[in-house]
MIKEMI-800465 format. One record per residue (C-alpha): x, y negated, z negated; residue in one letter. Coordinates in steps of 0.5 Angstrom, whole numbers, plus 500, padded with zeros to 3 digits. Each point is the difference from the previous one (the first is absolute). Layout:
<pts>
X_Y_Z_A
...
</pts>
This chain:
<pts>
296_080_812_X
496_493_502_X
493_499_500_X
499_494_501_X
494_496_503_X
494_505_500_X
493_498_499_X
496_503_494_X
506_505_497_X
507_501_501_X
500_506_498_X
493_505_499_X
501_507_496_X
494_504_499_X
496_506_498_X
501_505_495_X
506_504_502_X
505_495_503_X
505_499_498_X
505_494_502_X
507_497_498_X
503_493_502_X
507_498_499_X
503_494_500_X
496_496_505_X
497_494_502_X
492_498_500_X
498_494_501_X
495_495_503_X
494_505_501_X
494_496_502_X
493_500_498_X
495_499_506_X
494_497_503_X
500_495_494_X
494_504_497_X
498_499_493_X
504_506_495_X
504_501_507_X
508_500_497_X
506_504_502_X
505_505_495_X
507_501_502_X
499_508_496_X
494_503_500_X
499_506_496_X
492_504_500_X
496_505_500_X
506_505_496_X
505_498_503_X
507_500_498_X
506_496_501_X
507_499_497_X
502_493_502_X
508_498_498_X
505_494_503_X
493_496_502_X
499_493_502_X
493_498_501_X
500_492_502_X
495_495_502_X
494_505_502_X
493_497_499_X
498_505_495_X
503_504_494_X
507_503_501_X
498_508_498_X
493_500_499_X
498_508_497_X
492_502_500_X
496_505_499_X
501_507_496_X
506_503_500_X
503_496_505_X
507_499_497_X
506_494_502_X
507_499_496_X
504_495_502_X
506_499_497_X
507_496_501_X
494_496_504_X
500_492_502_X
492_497_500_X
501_494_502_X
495_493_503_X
494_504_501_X
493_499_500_X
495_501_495_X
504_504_496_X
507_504_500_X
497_508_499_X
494_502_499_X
496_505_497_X
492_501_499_X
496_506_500_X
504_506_497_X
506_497_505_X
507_502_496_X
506_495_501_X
506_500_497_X
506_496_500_X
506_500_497_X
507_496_501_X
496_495_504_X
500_492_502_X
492_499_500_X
500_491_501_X
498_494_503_X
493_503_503_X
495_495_503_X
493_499_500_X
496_504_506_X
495_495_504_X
495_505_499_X
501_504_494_X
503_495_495_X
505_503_495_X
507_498_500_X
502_506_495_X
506_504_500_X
496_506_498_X
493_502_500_X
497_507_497_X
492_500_499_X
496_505_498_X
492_496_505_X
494_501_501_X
498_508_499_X
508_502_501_X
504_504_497_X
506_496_497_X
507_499_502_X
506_503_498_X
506_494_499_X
507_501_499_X
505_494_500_X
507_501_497_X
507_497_500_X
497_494_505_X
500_493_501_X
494_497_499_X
501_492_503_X
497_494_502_X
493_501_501_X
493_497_501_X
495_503_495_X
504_505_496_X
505_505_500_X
496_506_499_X
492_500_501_X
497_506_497_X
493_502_498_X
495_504_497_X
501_507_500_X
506_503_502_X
508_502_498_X
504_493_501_X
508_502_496_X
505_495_501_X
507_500_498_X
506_496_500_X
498_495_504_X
502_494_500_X
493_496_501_X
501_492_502_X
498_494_502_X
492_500_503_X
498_494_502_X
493_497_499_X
496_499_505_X
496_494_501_X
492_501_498_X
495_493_501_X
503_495_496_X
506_504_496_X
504_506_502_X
499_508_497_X
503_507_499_X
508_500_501_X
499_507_496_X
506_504_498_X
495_506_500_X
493_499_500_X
495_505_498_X
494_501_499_X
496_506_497_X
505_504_500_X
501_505_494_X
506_501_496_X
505_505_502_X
498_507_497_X
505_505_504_X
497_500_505_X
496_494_503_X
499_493_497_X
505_494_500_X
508_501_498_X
505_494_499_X
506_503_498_X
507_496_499_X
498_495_507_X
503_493_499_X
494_495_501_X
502_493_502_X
499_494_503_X
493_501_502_X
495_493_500_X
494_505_498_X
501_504_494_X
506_506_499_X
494_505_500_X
493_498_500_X
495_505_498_X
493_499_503_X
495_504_494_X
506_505_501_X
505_504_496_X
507_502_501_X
506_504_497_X
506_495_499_X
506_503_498_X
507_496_500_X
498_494_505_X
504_494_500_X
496_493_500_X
503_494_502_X
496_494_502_X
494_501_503_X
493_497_499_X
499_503_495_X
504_506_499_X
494_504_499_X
492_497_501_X
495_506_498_X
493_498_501_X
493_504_499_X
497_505_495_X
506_504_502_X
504_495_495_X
496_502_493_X
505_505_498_X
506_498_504_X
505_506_500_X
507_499_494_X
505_500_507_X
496_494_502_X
504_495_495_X
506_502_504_X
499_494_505_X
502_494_496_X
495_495_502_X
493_502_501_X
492_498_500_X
496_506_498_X
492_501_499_X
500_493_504_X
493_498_502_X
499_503_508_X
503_493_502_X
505_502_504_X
499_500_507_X
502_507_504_X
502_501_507_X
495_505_502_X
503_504_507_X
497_506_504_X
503_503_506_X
496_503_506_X
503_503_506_X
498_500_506_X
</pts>
């Protein structure tokens, strides 16, 4: 199927009990309207405990994220998927929103007019809300704006095999910013369950830090570190005991002073 040109949502799934499968289609150009403030559009929404089971999608150039999953028990997988040229972010999960995402290509997202971004992932846990559930792996995660992955507070963020490369900065006042492989900030380290796991991604190329952890821990398990600005940058109380698997990145700046500046980023759909 095409879905393509539909204003606010490509598709919209909802309420708990349904249950969707989509394969091999197309989502594309979804618009947002009225030009209100917060006004986006998504090409795959997924709410209100909802499940769907996405494969062989490509979702391009819509106004707002790819796949946007929000609310509790609100499920959407997405595997052998391409997520391309969208706005804000490639996939989204906030307010006990669950999203995974696995053999995929998640690259070259724009920043909204509204909204900001330009992440290839974004999992929140804002406000009051319940946290997220992030799973990424086996993905290319490419030539994006502020960082790869954009994760913070609580939550469970698991990201595996992935092959995280080349964010670009972005131009702030007089200099330029951000371009993180993964930034996160107030995330715990991974305990089984919830908190923050890196294992075996290949980070790379990216003009921010590898890994930017914004008083934030991680689990880091067999990542490979190649030409980052610094591989690893960790900063805030966070940093005073920093964790063995942190020695892992081969240029790192632990314990600095808060000097380096965060792209601080909020998602609120219309």
């Amino acid at each position: 199927c095409v879905f393509t040109e539909n204003m606010a949502a490509g598709i919209l799934v909802s309420r708990s009990g349904t249950q969707a499968v989509l394969r091999d289609s197309t989502i594309s150009w979804t618009f947002g309207g009225f030009n209100e403030t917060g006004m986006t559009a998504v090409g795959l929404s997924v709410q209100t405990g909802a499940s769907v089971a996405a494969s062989g999608l490509l979702a391009q150039d819509n106004d707002g994220p790819g796949l946007y999953s929000v609310s509790v028990g609100s499920n959407l997988s997405c595997a052998d998927c391409t997520l391309r040229s969208n706005r804000f972010a490639g996939a989204v999960a906030t307010a006990g929103g669950a999203l995974e995402i696995e053999g995929s290509e998640i690259a070259d997202t724009l920043q909204s007019d509204n909204l900001g971004g330009g992440v290839g992932v974004f999992a929140a846990q804002q406000w009051d809300d319940d946290p997220p559930s992030l799973v990424v792996r086996d993905s290319s995660i490419v030539d994006n704006l502020v960082a790869g992955a954009w994760l913070a507070g609580a939550g469970s963020y698991e990201l595996a095999g992935n092959r995280i490369s080349s964010s670009a900065s972005i131009p702030h006042g007089s200099t330029d910013r951000c371009g993180d492989g993964v930034y996160a900030a107030g995330t715990a380290a991974w305990d089984g369950s919830e908190g923050l796991l890196l294992e075996g991604n290949a980070l790379s190329d990216n003009q921010g830090g590898g890994l930017f952890l914004d008083n934030a821990h991680a689990q880091l398990s067999s990542n490979s570190w190649t030409d980052n600005d610094p591989d690893l940058w960790v900063q805030g109380a966070a940093c005073l005991s920093p964790p063995d698997d942190w020695a892992e990145a081969p240029e790192a700046e632990i314990c600095p002073e808060w000097n380096r500046p965060v792209c601080d980023l909020e998602f609120v759909l219309n």
